[in-house]
LOMAR-835380 format. One record per residue (C-alpha): x, y, z. Coordinates in steps of 0.2 Angstrom, whole numbers. Example, Ala and Ser with C-alpha at 12.3 -4.5 7.8 and 13.67 -1.06 7.14 Angstrom:
<bakes>
<bake><x>62</x><y>-22</y><z>39</z></bake>
<bake><x>68</x><y>-5</y><z>36</z></bake>
</bakes>
This chain:
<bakes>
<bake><x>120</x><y>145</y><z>-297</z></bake>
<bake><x>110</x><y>159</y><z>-293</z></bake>
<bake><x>111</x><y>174</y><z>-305</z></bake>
<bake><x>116</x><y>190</y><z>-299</z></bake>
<bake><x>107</x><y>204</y><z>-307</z></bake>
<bake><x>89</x><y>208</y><z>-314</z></bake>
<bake><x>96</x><y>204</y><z>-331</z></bake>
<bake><x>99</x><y>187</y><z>-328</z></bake>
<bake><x>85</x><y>185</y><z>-318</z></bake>
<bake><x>75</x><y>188</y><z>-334</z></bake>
<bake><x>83</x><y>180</y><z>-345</z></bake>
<bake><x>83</x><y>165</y><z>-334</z></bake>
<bake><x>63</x><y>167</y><z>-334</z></bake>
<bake><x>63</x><y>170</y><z>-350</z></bake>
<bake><x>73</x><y>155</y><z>-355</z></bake>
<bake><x>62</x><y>144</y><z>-344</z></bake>
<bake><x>44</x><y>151</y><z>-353</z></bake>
<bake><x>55</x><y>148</y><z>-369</z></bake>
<bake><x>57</x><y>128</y><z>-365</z></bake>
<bake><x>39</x><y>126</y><z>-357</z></bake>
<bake><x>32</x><y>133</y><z>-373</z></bake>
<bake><x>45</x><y>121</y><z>-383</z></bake>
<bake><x>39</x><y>105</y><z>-374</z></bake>
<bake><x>20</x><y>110</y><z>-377</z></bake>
<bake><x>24</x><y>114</y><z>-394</z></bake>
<bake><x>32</x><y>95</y><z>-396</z></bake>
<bake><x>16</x><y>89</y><z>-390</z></bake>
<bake><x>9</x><y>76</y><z>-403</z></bake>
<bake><x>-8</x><y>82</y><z>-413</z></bake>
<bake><x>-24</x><y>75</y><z>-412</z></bake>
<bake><x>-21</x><y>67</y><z>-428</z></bake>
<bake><x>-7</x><y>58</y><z>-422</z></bake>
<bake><x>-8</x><y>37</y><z>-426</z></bake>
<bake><x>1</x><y>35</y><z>-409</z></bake>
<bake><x>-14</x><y>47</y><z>-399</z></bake>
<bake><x>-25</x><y>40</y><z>-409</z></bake>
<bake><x>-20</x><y>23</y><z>-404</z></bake>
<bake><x>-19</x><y>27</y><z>-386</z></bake>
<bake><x>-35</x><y>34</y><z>-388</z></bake>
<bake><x>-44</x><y>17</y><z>-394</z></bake>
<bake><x>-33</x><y>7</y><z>-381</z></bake>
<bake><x>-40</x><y>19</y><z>-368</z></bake>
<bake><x>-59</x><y>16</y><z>-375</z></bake>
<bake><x>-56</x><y>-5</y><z>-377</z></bake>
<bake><x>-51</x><y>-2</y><z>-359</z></bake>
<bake><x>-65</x><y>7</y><z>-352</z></bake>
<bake><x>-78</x><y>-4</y><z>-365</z></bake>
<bake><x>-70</x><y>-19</y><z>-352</z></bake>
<bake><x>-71</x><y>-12</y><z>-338</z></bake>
<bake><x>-89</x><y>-6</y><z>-341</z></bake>
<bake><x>-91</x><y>-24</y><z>-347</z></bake>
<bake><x>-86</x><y>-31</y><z>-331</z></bake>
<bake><x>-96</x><y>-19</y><z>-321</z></bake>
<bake><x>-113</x><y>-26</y><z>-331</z></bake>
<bake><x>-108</x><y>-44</y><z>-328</z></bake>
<bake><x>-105</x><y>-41</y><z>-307</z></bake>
<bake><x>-119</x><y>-32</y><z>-307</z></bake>
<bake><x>-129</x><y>-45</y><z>-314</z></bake>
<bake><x>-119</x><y>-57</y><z>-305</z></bake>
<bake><x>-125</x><y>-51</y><z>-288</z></bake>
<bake><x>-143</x><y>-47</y><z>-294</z></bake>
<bake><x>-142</x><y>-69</y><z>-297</z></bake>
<bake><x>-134</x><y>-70</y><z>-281</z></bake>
<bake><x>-148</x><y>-59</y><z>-272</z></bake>
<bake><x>-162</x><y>-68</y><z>-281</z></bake>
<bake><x>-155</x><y>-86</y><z>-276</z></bake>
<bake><x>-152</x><y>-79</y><z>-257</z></bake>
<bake><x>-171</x><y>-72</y><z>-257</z></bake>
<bake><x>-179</x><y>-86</y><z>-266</z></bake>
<bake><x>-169</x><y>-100</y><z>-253</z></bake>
<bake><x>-177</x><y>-89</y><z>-238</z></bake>
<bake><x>-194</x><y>-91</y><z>-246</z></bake>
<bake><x>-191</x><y>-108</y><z>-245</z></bake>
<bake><x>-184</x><y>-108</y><z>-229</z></bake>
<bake><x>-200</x><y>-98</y><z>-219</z></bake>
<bake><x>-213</x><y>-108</y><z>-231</z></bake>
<bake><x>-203</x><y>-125</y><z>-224</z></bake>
<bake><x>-206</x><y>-118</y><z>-204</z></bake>
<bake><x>-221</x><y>-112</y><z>-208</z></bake>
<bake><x>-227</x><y>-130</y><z>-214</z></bake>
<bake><x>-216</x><y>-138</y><z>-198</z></bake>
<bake><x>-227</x><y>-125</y><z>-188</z></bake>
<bake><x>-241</x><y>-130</y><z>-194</z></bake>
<bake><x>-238</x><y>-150</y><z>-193</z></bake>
<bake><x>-231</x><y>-146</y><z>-174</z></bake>
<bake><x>-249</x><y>-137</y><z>-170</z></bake>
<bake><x>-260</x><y>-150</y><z>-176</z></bake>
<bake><x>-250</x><y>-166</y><z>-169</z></bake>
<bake><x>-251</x><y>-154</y><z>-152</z></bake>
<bake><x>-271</x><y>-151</y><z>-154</z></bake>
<bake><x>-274</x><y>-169</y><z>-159</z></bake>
<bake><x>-264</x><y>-174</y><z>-143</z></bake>
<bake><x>-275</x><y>-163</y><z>-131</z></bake>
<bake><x>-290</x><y>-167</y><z>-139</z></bake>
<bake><x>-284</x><y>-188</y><z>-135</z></bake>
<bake><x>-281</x><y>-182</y><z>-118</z></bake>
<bake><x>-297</x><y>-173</y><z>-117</z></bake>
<bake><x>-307</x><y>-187</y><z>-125</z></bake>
<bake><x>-298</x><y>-198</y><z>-113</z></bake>
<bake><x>-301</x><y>-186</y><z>-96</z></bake>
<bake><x>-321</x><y>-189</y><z>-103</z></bake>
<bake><x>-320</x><y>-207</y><z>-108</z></bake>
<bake><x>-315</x><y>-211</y><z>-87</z></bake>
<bake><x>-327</x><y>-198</y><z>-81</z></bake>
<bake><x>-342</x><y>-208</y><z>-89</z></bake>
<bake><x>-333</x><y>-225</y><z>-83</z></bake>
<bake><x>-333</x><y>-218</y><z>-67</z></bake>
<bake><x>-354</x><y>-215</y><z>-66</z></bake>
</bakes>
């Protein structure tokens, strides 16, 4: 229902500013036991979320560590297969070498 004059029209407005102020006005105080409740609910919320966050955190720093460490190990264990492949190769060339000599002298 529209209203029809400037009259109505303001008291329309008026009445609606008149109902907004109303459901601030029923707003519960600070004071309250129910905000203040709400309010400790909302902290016990946050004091677990932020719990949660510090335990993933830590979580993944062990994960990270773990992954790091096992890579170490990894590159130190290839280095050492490296390193036992080089000197089974060397000794191989130095048997053929000795050999390649040892015929050369029973040739003279």
């Amino acid at each position: 229902m529209k209203p029809t004059n400037f009259n109505e029209r303001l008291s329309a407005a008026e009445s609606a500013k008149q109902a907004m102020v109303a459901k601030f006005r029923q707003r519960p105080d600070a004071s309250d036991p129910a905000v203040t409740e709400r309010r400790m609910a909302r902290a016990a919320v946050s004091a677990a979320r932020d719990a949660r966050r510090l335990e993933n955190t830590a979580r993944i720093a062990a994960e990270r560590e773990a992954l790091a460490l096992e890579q170490a190990a990894r590159e130190q264990h290839a280095a050492i297969e490296k390193e036992l492949s080089d000197a089974k190769l060397e000794e191989e060339r130095k048997a053929a070498r000795d050999a390649r000599y040892a015929a050369r002298k029973a040739r003279r």
